[in-house]
C-alpha positions as CSV (number, residue, x, y, z in Angstrom):
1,X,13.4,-98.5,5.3
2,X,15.1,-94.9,5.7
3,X,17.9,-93.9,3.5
4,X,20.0,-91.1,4.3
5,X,21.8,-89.5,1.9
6,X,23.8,-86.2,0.5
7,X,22.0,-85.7,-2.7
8,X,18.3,-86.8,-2.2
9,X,18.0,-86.6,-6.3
10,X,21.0,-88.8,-7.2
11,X,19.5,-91.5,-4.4
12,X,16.1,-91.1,-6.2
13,X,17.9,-92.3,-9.4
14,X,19.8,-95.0,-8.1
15,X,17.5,-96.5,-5.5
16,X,14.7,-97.0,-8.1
17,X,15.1,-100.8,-8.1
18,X,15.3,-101.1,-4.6
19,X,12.2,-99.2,-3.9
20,X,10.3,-101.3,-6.6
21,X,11.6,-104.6,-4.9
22,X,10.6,-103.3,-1.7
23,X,7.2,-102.0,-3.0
24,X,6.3,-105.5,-4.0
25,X,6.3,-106.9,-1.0
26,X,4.5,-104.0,0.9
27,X,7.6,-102.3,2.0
28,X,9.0,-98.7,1.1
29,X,12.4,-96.6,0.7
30,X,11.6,-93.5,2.3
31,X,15.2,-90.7,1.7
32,X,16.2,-88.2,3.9
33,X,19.1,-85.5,3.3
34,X,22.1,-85.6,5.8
35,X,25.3,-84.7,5.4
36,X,27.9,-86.3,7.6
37,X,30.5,-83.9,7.7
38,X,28.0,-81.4,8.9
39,X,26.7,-81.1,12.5
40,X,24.2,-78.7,11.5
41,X,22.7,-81.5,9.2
42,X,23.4,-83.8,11.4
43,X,21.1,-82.7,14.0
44,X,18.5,-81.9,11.1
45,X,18.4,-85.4,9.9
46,X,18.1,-86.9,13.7
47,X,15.4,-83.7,14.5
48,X,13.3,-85.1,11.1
49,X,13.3,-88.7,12.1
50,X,12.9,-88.6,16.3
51,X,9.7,-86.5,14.7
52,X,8.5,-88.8,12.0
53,X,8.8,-91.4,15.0
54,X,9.4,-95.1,13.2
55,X,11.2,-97.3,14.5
56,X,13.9,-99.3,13.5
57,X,15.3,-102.8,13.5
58,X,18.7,-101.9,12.5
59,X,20.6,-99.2,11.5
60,X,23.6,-99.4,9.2
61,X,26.1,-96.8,9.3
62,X,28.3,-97.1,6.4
63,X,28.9,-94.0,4.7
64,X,32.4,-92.3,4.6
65,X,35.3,-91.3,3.2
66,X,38.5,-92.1,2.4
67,X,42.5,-91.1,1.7
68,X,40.6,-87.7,1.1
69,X,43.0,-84.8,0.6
70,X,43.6,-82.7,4.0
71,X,41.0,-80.9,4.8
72,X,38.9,-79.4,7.6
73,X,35.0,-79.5,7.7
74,X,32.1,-76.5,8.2
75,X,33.0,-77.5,12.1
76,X,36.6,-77.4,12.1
77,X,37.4,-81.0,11.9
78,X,39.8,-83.1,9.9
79,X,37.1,-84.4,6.7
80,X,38.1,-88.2,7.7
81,X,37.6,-88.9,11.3
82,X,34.4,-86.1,11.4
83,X,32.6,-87.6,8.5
84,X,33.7,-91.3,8.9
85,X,33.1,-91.2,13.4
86,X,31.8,-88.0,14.3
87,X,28.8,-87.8,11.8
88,X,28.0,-91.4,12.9
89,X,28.0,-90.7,16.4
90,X,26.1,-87.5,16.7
91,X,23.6,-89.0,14.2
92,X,23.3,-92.3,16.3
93,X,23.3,-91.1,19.5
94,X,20.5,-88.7,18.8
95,X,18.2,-91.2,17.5
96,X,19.3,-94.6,19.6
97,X,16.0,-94.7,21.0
98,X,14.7,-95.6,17.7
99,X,16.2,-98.9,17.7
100,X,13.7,-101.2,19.2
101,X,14.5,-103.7,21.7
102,X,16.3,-106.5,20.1
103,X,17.6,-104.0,17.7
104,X,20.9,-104.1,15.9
105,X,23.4,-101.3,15.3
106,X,26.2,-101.9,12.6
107,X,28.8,-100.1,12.0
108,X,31.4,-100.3,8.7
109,X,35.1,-100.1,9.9
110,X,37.6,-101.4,7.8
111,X,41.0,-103.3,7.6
112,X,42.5,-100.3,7.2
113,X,41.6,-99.8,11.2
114,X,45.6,-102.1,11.4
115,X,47.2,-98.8,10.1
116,X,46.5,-96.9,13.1
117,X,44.9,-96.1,16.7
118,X,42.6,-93.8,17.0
119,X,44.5,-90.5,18.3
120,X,42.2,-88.5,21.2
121,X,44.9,-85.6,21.5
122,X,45.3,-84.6,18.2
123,X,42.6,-86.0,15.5
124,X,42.5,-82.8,14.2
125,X,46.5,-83.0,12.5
126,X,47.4,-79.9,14.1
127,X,50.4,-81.0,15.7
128,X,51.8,-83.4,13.4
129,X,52.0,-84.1,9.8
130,X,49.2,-84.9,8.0
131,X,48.8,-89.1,6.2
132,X,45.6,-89.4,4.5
133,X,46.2,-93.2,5.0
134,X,46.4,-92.6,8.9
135,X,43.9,-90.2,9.1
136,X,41.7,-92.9,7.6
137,X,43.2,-95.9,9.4
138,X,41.9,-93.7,13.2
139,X,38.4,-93.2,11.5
140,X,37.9,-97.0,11.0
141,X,39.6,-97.6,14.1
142,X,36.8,-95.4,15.9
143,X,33.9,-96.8,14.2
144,X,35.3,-100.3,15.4
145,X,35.7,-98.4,19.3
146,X,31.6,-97.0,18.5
147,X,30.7,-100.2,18.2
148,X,31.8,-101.5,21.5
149,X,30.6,-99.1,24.0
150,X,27.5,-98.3,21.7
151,X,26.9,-102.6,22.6
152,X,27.8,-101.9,26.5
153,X,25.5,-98.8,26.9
154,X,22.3,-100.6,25.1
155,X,22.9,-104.8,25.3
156,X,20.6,-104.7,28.7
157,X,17.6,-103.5,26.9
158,X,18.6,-106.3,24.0
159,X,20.0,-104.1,21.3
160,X,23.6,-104.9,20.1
161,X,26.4,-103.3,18.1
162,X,29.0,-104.5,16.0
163,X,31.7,-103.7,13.6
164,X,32.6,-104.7,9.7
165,X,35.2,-105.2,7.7
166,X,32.8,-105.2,4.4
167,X,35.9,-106.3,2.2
168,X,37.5,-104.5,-1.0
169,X,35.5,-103.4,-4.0
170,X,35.7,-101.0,-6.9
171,X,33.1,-98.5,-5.7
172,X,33.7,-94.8,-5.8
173,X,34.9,-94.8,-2.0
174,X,38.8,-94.5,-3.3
175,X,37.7,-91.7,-5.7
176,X,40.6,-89.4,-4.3
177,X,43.1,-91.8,-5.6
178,X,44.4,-91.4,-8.7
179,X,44.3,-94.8,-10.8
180,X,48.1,-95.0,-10.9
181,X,48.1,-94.7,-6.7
182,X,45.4,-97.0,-6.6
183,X,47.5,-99.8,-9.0
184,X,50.3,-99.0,-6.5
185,X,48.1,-100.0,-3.5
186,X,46.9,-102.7,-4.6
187,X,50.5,-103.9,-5.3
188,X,51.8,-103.3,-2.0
189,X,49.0,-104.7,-0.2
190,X,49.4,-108.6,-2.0
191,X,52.9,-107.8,-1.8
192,X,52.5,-107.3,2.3
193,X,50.1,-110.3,2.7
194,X,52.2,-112.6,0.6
195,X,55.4,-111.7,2.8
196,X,53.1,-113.0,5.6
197,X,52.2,-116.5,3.8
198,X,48.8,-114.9,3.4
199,X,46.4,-115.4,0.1
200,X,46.1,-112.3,-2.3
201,X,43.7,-109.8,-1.9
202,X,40.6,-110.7,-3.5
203,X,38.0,-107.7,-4.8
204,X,34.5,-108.6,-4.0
205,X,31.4,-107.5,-5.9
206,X,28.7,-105.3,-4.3
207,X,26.3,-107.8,-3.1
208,X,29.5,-109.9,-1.8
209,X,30.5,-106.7,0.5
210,X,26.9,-106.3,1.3
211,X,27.0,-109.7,2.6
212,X,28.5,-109.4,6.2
213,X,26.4,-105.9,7.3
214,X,23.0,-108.3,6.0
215,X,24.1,-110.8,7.7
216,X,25.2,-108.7,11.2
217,X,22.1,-106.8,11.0
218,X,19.4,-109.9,10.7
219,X,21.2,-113.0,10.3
220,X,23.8,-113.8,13.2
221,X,23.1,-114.4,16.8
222,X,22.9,-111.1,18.2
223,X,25.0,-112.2,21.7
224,X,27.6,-113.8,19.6
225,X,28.3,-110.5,17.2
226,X,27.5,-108.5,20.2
227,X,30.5,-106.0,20.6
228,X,32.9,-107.8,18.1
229,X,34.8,-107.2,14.5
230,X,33.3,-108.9,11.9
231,X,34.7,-110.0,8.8
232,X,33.4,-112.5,5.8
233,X,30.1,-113.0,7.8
234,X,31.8,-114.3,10.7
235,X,33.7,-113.2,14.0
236,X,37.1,-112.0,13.3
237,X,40.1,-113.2,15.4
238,X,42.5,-111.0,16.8
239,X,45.6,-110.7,15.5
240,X,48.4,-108.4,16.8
241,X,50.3,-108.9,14.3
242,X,52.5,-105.5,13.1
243,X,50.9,-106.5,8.9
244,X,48.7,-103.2,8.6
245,X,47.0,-105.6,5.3
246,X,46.3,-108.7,7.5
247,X,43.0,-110.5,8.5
248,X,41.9,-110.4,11.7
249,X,41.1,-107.1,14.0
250,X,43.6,-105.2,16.3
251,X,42.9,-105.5,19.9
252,X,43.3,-101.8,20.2
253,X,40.1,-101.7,18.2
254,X,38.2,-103.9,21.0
255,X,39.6,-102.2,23.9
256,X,36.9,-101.1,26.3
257,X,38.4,-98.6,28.1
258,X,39.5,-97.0,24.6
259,X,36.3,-97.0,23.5
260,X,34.4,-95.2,26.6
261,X,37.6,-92.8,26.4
262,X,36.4,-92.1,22.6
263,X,33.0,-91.6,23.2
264,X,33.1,-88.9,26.3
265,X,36.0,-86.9,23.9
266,X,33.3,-87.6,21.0
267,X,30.7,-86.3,22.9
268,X,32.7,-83.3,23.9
269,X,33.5,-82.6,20.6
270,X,30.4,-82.3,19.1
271,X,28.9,-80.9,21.9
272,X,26.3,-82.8,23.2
């Protein structure tokens, strides 16, 4: 296994039980540096491991960010949608021919992807207000969109993509809210899903929001999860409606023609 990570020493720390586990049954944790909201480091990363030459039976893409104050990164793009989508992309589409045939690529969106459409005129905020909210709600949006051309372009050669909605835990991804904004969340989302007859959001623990990327990486039938939204280790159903905190995926996330539009602007944009 290949880890890629921002701070190779903090990884070291907190992977040592993982690399033991995998050590006793002949496998290994190997941990490269890559920072997502850097294309520089991007290319470094994908340059170190098209080198080393493994290959892989999955990828995972699951880092990000989130609600993050406005900002812009090293390549002038808005923090969210270049380290959530862009950092994926350039990093994936470098290295897709490690994936071996049969392969799986999975990508973390989020049910946050109900807040909002991915915007290909102006990701950047420069013409309109900034929401960190929004700004977050395209990112996952676009990792959903990844995911389905990503599946068209490489399902003939047997590797497929799909998306995941991991679920809702306490890890540090909402560090940029403060506690009190958190609460407030929290509140308005089981106030939003019980106006819509729906049960109250539950918090998962790590190995439960683990669950549905194991699964969609080496569990489910590749041609059923091929190009979908996954949620609770199974297909999601679409569901339209306006409830930015219901179940189900937005069929603005599946859209085909959305998707290939995202990926030639991605492409553009980071200038492959």
């Amino acid at each position: 296994m290949v880890g890629a990570v921002r701070d190779i020493a903090g990884a070291e720390a907190t992977t040592i039980g993982v690399r033991e586990a995998a050590a006793q049954t002949g496998g290994s944790l190997a941990l490269i540096a890559l920072d997502l909201a850097s294309l520089q480091s991007v290319r470094a990363a994908g340059f170190s491991l098209l080198a080393d030459g493994r290959q892989f039976d999955a990828i995972i893409a699951n880092a990000g960010v989130m609600a993050t104050p406005f900002a812009t990164t090293v390549d002038g793009f808005e923090t969210q949608f270049a380290t959530n989508h862009l950092g994926h992309f350039a990093l994936i589409t470098r290295i897709d021919a490690l994936l071996k045939g049969g392969g799986r690529l999975v990508v973390l969106s989020s049910q946050a992807h109900r807040v909002a459409e991915v915007d290909l005129d102006d990701p950047n905020f420069e013409r309109q207000p900034y929401d960190a909210f929004v700004a977050y709600g395209r990112s996952k949006t676009a990792n959903a969109l990844f995911a389905v051309e990503f599946d068209r372009r490489h399902r003939a050669r047997g590797v497929r993509a799909t998306a995941v909605m991991p679920g809702n835990s306490l890890t540090g991804l909402p560090r940029h809210l403060a506690p009190e904004r958190l609460q407030g969340l929290f509140e308005t989302v089981g106030k939003a899903r019980s106006e819509a007859g729906l049960p109250p959001p539950a918090l998962k623990s790590i190995p439960q929001v683990a669950a549905t990327s194991v699964w969609a990486a080496v569990v489910a039938d590749p041609d059923a999860i091929g190009g979908q939204y996954l949620e609770d280790c199974a297909v999601a159903p679409v569901n339209d409606l306006p409830n930015p905190f219901a179940d189900g995926v937005r069929s603005y996330a599946l859209d085909p023609e959305r998707a290939a539009a995202l990926w030639t602007q991605s492409e553009k944009w980071i200038g492959a």
